[in-house]
Backbone as XML, in Angstrom:
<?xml version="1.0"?>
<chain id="A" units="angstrom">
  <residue number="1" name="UNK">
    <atom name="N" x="-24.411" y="-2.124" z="-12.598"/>
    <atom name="CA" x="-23.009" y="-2.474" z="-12.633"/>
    <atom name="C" x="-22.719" y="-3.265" z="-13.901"/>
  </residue>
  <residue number="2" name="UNK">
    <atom name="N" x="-21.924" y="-2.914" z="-14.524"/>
    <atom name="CA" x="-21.216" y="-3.803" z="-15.758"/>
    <atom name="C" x="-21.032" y="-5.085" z="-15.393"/>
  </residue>
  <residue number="3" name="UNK">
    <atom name="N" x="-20.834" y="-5.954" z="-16.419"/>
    <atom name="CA" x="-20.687" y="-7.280" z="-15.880"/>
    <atom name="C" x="-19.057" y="-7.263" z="-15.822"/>
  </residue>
  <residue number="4" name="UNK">
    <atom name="N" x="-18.570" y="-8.099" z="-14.570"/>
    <atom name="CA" x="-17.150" y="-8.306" z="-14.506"/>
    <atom name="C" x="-16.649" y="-9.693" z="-14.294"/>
  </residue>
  <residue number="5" name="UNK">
    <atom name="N" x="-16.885" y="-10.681" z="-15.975"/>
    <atom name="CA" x="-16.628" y="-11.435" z="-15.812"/>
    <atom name="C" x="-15.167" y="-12.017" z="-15.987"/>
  </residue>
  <residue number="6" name="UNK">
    <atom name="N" x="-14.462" y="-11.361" z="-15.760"/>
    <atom name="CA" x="-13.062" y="-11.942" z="-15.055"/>
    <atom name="C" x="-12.751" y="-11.987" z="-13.924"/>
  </residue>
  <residue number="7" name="UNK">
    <atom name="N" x="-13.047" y="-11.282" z="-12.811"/>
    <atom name="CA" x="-12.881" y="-11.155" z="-11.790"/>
    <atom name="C" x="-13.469" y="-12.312" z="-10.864"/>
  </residue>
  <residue number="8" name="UNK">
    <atom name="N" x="-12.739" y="-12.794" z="-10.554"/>
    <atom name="CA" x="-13.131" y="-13.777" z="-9.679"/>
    <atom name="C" x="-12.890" y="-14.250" z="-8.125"/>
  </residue>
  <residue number="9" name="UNK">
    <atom name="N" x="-13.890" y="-14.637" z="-7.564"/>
    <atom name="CA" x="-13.284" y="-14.913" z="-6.259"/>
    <atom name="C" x="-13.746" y="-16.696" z="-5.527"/>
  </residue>
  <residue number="10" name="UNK">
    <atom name="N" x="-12.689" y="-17.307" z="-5.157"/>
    <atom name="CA" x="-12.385" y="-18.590" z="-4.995"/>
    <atom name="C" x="-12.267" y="-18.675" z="-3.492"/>
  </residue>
  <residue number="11" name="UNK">
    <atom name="N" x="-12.588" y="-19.173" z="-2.610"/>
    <atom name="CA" x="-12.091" y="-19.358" z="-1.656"/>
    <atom name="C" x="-10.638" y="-20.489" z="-1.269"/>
  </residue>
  <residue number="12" name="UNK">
    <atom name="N" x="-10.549" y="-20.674" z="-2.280"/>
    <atom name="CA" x="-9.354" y="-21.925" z="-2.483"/>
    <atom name="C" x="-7.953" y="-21.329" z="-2.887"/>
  </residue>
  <residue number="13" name="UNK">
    <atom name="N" x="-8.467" y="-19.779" z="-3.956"/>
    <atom name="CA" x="-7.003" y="-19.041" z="-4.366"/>
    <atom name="C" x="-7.045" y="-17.988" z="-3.676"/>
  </residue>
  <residue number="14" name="UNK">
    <atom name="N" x="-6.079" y="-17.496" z="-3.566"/>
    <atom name="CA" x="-5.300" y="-16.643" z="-2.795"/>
    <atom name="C" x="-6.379" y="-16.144" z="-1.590"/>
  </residue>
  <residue number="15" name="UNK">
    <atom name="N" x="-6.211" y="-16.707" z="-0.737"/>
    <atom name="CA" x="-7.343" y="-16.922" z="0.628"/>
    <atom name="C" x="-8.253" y="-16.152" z="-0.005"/>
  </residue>
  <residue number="16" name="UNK">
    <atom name="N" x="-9.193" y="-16.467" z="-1.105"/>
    <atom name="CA" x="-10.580" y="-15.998" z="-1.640"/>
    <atom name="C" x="-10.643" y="-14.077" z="-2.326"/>
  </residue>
  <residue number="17" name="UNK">
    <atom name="N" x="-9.549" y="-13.778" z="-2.137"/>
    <atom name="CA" x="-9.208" y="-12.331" z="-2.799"/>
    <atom name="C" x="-9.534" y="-12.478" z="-4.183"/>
  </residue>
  <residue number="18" name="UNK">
    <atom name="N" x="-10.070" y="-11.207" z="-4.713"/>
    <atom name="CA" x="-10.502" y="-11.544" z="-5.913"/>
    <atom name="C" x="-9.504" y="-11.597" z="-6.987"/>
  </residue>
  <residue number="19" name="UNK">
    <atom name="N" x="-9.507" y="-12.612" z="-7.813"/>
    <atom name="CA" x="-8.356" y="-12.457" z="-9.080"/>
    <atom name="C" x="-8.469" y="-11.888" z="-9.941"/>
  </residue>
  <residue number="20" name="UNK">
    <atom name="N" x="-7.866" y="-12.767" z="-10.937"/>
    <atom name="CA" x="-8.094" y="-12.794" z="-12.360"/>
    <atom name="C" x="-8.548" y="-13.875" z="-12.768"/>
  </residue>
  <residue number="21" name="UNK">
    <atom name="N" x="-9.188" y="-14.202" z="-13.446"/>
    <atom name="CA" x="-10.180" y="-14.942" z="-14.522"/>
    <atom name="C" x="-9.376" y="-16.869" z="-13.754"/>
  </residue>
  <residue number="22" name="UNK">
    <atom name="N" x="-9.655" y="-16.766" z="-11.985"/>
    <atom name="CA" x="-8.727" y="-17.601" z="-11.571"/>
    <atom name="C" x="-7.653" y="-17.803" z="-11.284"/>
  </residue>
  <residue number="23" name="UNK">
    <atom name="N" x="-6.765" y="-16.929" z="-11.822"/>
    <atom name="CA" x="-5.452" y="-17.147" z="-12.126"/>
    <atom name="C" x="-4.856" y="-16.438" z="-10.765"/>
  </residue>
  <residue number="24" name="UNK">
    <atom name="N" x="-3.827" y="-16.550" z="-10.137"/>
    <atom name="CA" x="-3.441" y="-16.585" z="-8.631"/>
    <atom name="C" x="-2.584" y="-14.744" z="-8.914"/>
  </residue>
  <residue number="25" name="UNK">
    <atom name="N" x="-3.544" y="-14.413" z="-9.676"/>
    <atom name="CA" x="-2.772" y="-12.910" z="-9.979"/>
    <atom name="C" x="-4.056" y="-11.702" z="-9.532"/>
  </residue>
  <residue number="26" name="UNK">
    <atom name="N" x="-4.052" y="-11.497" z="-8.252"/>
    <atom name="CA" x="-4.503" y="-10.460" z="-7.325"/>
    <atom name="C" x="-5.153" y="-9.168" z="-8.373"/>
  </residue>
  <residue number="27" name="UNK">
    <atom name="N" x="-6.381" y="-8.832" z="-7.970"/>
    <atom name="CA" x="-6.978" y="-7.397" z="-8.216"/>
    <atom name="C" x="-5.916" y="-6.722" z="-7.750"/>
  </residue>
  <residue number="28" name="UNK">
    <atom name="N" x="-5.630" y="-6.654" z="-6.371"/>
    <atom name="CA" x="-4.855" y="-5.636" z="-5.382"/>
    <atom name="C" x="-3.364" y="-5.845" z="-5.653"/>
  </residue>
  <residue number="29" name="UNK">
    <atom name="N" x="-2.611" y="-6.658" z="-6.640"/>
    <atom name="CA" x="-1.502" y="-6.590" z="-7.395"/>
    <atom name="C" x="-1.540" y="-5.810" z="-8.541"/>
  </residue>
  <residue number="30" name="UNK">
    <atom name="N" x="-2.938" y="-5.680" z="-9.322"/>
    <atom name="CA" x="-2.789" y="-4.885" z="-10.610"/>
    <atom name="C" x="-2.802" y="-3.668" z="-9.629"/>
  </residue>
  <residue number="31" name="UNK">
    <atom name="N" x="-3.902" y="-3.210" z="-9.199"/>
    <atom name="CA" x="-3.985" y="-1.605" z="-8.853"/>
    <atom name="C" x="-2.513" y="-1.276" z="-7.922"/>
  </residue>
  <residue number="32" name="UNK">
    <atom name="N" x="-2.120" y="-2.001" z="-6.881"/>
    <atom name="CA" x="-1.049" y="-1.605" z="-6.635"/>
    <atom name="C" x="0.085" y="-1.225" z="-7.760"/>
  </residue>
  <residue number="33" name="UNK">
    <atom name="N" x="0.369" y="-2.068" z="-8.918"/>
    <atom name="CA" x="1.184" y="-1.835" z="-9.530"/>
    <atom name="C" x="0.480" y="-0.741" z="-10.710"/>
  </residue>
  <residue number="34" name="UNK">
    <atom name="N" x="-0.400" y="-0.045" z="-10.597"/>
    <atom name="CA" x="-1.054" y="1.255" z="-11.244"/>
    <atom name="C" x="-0.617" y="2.075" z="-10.580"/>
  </residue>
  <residue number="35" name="UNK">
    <atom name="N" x="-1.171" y="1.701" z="-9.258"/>
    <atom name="CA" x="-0.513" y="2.799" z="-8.377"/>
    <atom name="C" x="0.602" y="3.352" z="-8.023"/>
  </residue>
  <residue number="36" name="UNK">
    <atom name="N" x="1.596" y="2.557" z="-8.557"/>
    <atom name="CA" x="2.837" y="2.816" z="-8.084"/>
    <atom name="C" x="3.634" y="3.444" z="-9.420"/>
  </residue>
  <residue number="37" name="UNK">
    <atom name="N" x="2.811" y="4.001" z="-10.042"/>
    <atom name="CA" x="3.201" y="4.199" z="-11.594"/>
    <atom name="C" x="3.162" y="3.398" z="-12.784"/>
  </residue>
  <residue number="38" name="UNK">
    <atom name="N" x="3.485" y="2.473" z="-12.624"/>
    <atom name="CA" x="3.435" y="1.126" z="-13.824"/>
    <atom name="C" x="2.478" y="1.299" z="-14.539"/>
  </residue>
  <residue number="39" name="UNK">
    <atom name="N" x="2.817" y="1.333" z="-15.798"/>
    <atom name="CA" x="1.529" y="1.326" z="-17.179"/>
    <atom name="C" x="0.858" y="0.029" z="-17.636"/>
  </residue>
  <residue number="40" name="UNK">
    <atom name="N" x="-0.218" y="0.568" z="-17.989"/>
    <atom name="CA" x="-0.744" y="-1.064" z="-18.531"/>
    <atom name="C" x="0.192" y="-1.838" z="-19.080"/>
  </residue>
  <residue number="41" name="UNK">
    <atom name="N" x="0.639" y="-1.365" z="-20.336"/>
    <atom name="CA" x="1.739" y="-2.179" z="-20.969"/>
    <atom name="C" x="3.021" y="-3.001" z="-20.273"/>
  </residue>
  <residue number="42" name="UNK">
    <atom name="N" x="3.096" y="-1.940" z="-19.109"/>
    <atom name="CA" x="4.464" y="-2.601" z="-17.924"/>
    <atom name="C" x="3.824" y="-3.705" z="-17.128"/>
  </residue>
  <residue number="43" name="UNK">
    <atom name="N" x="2.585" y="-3.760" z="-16.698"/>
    <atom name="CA" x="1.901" y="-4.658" z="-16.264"/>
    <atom name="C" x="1.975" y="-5.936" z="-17.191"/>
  </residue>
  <residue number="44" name="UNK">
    <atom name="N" x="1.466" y="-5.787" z="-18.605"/>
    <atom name="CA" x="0.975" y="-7.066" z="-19.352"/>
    <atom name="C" x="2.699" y="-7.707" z="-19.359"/>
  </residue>
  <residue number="45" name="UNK">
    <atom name="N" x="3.824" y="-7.200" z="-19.578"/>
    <atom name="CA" x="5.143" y="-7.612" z="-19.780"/>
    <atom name="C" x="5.488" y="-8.303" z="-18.149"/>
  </residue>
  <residue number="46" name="UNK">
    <atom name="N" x="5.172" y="-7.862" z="-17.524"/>
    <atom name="CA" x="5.378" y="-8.523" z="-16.088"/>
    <atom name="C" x="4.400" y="-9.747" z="-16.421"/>
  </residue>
  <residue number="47" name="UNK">
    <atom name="N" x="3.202" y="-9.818" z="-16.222"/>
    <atom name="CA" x="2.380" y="-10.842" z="-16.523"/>
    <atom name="C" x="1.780" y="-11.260" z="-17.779"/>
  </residue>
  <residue number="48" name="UNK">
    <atom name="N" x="2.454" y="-11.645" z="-18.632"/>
    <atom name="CA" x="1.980" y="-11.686" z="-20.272"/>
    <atom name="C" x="0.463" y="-12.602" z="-20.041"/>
  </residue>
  <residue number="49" name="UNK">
    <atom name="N" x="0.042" y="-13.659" z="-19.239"/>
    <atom name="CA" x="-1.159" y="-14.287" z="-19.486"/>
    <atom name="C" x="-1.837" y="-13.540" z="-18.897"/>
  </residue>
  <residue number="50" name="UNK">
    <atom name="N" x="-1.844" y="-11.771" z="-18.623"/>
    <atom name="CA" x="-2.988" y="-10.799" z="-18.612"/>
    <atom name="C" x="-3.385" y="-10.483" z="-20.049"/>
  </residue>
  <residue number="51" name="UNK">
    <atom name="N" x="-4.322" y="-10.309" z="-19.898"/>
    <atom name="CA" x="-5.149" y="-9.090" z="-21.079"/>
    <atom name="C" x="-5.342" y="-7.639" z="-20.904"/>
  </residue>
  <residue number="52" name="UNK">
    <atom name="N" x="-5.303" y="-6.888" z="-21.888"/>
    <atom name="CA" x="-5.725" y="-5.540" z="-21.232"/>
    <atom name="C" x="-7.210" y="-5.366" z="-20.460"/>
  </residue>
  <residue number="53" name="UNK">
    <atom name="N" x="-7.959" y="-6.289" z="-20.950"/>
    <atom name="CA" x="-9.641" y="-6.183" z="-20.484"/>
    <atom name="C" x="-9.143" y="-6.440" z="-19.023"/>
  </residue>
  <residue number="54" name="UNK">
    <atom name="N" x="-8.651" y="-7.582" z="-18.419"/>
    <atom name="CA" x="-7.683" y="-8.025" z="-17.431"/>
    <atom name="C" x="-8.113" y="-6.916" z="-16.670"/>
  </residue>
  <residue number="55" name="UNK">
    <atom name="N" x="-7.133" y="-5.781" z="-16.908"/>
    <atom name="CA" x="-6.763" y="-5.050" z="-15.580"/>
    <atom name="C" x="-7.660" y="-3.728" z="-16.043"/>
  </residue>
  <residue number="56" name="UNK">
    <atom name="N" x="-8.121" y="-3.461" z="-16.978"/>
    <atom name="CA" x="-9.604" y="-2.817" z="-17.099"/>
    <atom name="C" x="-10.490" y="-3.157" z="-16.265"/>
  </residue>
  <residue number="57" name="UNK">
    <atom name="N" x="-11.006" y="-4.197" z="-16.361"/>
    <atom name="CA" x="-11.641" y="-4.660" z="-15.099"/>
    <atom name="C" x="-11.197" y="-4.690" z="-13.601"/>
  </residue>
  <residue number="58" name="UNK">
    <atom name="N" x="-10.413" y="-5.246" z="-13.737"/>
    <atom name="CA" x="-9.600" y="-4.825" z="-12.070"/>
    <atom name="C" x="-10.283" y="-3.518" z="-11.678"/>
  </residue>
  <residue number="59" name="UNK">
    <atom name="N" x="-9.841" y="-2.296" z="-12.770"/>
    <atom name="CA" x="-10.180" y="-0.892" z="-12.185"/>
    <atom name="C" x="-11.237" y="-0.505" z="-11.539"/>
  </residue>
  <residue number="60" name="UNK">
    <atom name="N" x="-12.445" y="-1.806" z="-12.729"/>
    <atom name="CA" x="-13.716" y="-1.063" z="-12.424"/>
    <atom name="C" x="-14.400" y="-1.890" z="-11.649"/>
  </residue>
  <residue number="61" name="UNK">
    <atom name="N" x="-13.439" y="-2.998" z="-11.324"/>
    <atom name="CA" x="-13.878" y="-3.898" z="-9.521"/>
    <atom name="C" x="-13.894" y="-2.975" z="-8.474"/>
  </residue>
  <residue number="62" name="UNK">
    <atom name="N" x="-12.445" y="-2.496" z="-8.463"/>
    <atom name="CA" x="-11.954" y="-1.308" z="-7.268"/>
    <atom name="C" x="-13.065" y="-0.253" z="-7.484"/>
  </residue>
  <residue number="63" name="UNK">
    <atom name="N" x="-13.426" y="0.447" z="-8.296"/>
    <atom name="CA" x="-14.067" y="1.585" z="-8.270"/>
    <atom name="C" x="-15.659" y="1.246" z="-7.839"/>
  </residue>
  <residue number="64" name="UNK">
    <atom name="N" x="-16.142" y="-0.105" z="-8.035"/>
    <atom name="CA" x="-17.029" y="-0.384" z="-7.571"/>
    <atom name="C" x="-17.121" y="-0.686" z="-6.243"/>
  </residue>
  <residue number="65" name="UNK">
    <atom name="N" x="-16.163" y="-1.434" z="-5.400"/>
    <atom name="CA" x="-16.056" y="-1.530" z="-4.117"/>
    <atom name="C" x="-16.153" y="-0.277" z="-3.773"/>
  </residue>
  <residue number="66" name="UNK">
    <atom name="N" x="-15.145" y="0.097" z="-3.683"/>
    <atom name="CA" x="-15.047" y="1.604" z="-3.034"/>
    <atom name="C" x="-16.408" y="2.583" z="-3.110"/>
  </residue>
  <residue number="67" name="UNK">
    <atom name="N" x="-17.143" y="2.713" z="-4.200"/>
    <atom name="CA" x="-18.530" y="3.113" z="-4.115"/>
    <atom name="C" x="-19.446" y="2.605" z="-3.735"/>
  </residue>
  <residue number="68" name="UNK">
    <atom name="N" x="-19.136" y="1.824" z="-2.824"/>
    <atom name="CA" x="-20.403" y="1.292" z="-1.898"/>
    <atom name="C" x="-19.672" y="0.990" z="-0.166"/>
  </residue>
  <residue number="69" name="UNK">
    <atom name="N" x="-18.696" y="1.862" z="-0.249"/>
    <atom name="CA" x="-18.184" y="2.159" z="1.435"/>
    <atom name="C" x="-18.423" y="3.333" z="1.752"/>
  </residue>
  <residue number="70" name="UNK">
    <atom name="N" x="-19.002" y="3.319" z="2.891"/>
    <atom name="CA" x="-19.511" y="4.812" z="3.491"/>
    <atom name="C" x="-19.243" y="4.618" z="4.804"/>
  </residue>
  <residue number="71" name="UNK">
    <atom name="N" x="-18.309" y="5.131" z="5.044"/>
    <atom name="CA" x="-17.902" y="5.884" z="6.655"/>
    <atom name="C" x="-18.263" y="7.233" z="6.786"/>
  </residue>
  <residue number="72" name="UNK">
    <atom name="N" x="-18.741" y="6.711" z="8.053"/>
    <atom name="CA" x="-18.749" y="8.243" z="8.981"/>
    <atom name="C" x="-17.718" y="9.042" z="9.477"/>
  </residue>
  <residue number="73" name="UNK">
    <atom name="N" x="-17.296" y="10.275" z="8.738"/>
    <atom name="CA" x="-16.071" y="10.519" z="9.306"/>
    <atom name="C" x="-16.718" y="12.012" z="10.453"/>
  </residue>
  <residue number="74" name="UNK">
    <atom name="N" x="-16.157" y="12.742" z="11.598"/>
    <atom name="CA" x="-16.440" y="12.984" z="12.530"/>
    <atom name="C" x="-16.130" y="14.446" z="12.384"/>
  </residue>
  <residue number="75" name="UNK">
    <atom name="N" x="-16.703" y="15.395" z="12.220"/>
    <atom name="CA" x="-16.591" y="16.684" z="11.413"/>
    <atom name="C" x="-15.816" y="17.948" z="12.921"/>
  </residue>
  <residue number="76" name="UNK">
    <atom name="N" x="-15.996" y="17.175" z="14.110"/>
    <atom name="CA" x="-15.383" y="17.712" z="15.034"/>
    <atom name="C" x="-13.978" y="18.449" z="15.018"/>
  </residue>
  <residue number="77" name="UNK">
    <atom name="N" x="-13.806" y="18.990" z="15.368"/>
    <atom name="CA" x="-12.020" y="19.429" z="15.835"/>
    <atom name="C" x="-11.713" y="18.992" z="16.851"/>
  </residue>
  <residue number="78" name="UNK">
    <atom name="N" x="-10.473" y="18.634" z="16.459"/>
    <atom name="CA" x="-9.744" y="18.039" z="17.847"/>
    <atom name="C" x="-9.049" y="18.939" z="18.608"/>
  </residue>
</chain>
């Protein structure tokens, strides 16, 4: 795994969700606002004390979580 040293998690900020480099600005606020269309650039103008590395990382937090969840999903028909 790359190192992801911005990402941080506090149990003191935002009930321990991981941030930004501390700062009370949510992983799951950048990707939501990816997700919802918003460009990097629309992001950094909403939050100017981001960086682009910022929410680069964010991505490759999420993509790392997510590759290490494995459900069983149930191949049955209902």
């Amino acid at each position: 795994m790359e190192k992801l040293d911005r990402i941080t998690i506090n149990p003191d900020i935002c009930l321990g969700q991981p941030t930004i480099r501390g700062m009370r600005i949510t992983v799951s606020v950048i990707l939501k606002m990816l997700a919802s269309g918003k460009s990097i650039q629309e992001i950094l103008s909403a939050y100017p004390e981001l960086e682009e590395e910022d929410i680069r990382q964010a991505i490759k937090y999420a993509a790392w979580v997510v590759s290490d969840q494995i459900y069983m999903v149930s191949t049955k028909k209902l």
